[in-house]
Structures are given as structure tokens and as C-alpha cells.
MMTF fields as JSON, N, C-alpha, C and O atoms, coordinates in Angstrom:
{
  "mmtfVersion": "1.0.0",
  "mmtfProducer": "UNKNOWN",
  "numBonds": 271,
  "numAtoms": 272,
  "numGroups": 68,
  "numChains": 1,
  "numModels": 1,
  "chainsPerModel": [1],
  "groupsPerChain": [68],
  "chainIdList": ["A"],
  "bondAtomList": [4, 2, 8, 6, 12, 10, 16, 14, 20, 18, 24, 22, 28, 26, 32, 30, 36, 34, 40, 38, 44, 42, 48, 46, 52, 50, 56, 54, 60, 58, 64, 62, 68, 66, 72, 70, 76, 74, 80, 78, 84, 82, 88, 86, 92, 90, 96, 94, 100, 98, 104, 102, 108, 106, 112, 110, 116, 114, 120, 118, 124, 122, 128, 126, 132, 130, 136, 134, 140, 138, 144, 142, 148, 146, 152, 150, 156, 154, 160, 158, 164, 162, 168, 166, 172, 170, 176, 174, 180, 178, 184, 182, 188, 186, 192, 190, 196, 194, 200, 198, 204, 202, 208, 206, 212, 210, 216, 214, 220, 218, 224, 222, 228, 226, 232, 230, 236, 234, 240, 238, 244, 242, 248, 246, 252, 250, 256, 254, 260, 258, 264, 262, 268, 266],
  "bondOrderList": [1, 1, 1, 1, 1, 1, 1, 1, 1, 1, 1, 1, 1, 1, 1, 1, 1, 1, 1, 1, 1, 1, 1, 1, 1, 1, 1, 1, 1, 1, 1, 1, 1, 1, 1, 1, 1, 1, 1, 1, 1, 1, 1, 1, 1, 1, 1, 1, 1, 1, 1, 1, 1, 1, 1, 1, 1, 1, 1, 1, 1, 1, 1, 1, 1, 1, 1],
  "groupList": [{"groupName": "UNK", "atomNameList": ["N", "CA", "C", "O"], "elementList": ["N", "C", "C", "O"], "formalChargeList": [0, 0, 0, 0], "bondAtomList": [1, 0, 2, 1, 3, 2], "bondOrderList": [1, 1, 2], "singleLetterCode": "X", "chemCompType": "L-PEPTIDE LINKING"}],
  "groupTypeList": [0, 0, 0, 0, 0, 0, 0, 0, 0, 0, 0, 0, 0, 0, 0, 0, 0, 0, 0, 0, 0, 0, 0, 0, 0, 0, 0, 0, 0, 0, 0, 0, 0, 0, 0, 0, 0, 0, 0, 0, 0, 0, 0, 0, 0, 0, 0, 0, 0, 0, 0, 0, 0, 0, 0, 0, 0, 0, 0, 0, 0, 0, 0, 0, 0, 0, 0, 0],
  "groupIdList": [1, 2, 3, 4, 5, 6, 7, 8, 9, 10, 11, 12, 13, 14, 15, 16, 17, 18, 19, 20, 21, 22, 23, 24, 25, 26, 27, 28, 29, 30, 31, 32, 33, 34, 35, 36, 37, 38, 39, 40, 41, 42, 43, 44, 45, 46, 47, 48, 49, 50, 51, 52, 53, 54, 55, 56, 57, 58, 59, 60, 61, 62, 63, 64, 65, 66, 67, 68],
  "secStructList": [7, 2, 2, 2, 2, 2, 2, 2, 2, 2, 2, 2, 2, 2, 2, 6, 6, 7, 2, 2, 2, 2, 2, 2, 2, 2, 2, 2, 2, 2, 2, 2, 2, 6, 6, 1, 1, 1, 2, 2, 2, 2, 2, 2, 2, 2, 2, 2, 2, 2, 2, 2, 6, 6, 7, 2, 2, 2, 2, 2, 2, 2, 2, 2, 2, 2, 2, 7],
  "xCoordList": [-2.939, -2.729, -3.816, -4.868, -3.387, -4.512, -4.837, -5.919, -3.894, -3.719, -4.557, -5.236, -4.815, -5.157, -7.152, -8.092, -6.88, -8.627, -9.471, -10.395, -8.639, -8.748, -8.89, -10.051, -8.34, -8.533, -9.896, -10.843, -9.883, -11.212, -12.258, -13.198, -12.292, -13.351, -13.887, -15.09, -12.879, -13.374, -14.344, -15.571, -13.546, -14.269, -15.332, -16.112, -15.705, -17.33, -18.259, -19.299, -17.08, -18.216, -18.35, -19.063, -17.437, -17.872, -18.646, -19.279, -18.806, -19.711, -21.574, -22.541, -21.596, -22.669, -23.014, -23.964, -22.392, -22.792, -23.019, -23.884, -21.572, -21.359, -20.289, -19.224, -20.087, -18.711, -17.865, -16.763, -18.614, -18.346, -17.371, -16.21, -17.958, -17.345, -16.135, -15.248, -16.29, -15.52, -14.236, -13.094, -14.534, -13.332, -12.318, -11.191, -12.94, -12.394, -11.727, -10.748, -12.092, -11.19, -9.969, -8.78, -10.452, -9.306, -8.019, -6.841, -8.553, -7.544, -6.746, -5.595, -7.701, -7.033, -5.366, -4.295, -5.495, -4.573, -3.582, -2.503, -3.806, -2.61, -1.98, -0.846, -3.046, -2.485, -1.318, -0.124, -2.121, -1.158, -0.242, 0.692, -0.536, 0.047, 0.845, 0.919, 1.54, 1.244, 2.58, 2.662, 3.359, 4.025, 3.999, 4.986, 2.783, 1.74, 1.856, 2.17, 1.5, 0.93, -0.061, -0.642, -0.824, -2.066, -2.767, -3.801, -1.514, -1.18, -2.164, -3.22, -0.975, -1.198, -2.674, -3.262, -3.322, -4.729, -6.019, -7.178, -5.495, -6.335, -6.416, -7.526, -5.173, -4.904, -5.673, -6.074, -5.497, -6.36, -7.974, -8.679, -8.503, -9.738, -10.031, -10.995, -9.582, -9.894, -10.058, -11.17, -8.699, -9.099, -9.949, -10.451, -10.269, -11.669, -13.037, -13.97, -13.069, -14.183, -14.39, -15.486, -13.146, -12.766, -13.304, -14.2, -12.633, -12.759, -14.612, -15.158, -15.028, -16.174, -17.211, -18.092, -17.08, -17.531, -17.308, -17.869, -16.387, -15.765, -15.422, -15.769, -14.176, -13.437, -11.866, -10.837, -11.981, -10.574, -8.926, -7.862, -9.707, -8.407, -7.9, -6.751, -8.728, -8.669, -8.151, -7.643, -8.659, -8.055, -6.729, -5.937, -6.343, -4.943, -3.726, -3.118, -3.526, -2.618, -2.696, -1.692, -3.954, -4.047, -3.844, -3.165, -4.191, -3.745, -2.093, -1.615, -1.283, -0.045, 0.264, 1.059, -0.165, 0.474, -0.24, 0.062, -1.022, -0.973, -0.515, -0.738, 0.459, 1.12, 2.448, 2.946, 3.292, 4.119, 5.164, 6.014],
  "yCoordList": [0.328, 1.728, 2.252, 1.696, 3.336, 4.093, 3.356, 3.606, 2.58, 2.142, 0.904, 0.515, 0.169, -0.753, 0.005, -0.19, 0.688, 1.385, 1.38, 0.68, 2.544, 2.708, 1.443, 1.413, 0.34, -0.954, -1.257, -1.123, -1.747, -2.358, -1.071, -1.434, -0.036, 0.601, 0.485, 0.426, 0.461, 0.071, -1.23, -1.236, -2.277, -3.77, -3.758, -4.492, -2.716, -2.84, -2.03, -2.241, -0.924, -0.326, -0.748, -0.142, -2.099, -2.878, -3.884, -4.463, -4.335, -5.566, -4.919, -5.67, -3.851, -3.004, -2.504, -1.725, -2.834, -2.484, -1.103, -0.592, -0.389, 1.428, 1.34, 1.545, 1.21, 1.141, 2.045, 1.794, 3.269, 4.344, 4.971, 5.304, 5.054, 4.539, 4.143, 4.779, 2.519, 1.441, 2.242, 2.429, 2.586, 2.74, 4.442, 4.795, 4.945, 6.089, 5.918, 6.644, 4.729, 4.346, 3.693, 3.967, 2.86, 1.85, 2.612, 2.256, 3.694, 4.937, 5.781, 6.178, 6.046, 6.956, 5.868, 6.455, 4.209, 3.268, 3.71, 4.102, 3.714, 3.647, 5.408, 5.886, 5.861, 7.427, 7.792, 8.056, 7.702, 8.153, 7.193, 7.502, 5.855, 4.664, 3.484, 2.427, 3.915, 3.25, 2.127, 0.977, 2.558, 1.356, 0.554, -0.178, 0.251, 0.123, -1.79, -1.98, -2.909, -4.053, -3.784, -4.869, -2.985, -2.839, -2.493, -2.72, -1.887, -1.01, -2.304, -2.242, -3.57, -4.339, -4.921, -5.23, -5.039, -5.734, -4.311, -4.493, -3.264, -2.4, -2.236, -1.934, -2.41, -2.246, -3.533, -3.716, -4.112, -5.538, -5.739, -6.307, -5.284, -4.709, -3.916, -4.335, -2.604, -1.663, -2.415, -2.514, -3.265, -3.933, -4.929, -5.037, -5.84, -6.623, -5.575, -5.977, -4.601, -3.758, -3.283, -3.29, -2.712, -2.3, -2.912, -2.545, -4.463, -5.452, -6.113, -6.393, -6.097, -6.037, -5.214, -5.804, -4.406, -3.169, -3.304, -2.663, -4.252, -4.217, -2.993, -2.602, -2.152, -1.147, -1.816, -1.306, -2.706, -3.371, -2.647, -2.947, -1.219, -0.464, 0.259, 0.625, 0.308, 0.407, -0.649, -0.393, -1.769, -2.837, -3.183, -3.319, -3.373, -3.62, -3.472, -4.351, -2.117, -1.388, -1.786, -1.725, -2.233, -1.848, -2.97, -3.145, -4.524, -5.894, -6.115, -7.067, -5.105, -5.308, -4.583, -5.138, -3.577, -2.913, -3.706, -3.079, -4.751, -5.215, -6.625, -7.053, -7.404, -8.148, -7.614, -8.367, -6.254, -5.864, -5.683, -4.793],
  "zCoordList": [11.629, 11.302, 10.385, 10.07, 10.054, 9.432, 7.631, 7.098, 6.969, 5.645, 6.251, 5.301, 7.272, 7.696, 7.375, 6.603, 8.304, 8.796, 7.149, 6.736, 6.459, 4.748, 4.212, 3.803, 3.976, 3.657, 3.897, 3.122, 5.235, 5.836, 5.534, 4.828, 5.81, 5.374, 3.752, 3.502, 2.72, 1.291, 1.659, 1.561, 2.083, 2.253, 2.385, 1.778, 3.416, 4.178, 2.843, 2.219, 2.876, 1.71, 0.244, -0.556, -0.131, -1.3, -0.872, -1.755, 0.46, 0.576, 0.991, 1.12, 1.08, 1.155, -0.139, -0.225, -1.13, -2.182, -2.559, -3.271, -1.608, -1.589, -2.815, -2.233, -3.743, -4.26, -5.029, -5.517, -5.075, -4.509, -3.634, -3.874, -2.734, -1.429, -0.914, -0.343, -1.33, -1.352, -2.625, -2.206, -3.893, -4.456, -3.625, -3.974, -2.854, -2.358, -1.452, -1.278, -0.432, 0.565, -0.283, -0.121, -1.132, -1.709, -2.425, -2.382, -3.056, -3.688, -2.78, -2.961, -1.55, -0.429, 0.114, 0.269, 0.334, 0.776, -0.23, 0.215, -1.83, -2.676, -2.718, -2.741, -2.712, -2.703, -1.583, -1.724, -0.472, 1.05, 1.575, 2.315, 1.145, 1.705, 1.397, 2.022, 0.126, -1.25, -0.611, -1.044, 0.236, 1.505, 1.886, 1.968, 2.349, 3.333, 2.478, 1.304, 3.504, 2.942, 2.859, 2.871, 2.767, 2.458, 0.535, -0.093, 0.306, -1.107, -2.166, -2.796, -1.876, -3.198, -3.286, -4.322, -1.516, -1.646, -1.998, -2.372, -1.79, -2.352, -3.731, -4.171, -4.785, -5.796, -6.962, -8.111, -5.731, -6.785, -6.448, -7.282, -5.275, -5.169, -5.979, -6.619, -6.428, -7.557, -8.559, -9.077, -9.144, -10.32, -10.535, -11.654, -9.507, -9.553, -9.775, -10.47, -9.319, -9.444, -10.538, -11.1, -11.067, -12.834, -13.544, -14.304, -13.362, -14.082, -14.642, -15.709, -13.049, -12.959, -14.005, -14.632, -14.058, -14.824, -16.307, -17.195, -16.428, -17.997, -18.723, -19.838, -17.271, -17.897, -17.93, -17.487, -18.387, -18.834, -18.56, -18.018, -19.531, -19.678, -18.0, -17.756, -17.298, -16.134, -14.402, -13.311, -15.088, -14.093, -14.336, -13.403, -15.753, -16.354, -15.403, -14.792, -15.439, -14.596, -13.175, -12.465, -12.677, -11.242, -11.154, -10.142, -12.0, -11.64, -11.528, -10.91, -12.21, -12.274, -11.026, -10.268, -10.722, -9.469, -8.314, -7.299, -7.962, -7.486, -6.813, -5.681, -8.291, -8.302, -7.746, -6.909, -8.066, -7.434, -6.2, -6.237]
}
């Protein structure tokens, strides 16, 4: 489905090094789709990226909503 497409499209556009991109698809899954098995692996993609970045206060939340 379409939470599926949104998924895989972040993927490509974090492994291209769009991440950008990649975080807009990954937000669009939790926004519209937040249902979806797709929800929790987007949610923990964001926070690896967060994390990445060393915006801490930002992955926090999104590691828990992706344990959920």
C-alpha cells in the first residue's frame, strides 16, 4: 500500500544520501498512516537520523514511539 511506497521511498532517499527527502517520506508514513506496520519502522528511522545528528531531544520520543 501506499504507507508501504512512503516507507521504501524514505529508504532510497536515506541510502542516497537525500535525507531530506528521506525524513519527508518517513513523516508523511507516521502522519497519514500512523496504523500502518509501517508507522514503528519509520519512527525509528527518524530517530536513527536524529540521533545521528546529535539532536537527542529529537530521537527520544521517536525511539519510544517506535518501540510502541
Amino acid at each position: 500500500g501506499r504507507a508501504n511506497a512512503y516507507f521504501s521511498l524514505g529508504e532510497c532517499c536515506r541510502n542516497l544520501n537525500r535525507p531530506s527527502s528521506a525524513r519527508t517520506n518517513f513523516q508523511k508514513v507516521l502522519s497519514d498512516y500512523s496504523d500502518s506496520e509501517f508507522a514503528g519502522p519509520a519512527a525509528y528511522a527518524l530517530a536513527e537520523m536524529a540521533f545521528t545528528q546529535k539532536d537527542y531531544a529529537a530521537a527520544l520520543p521517536l525511539f519510544h514511539r517506535s518501540a510502541a
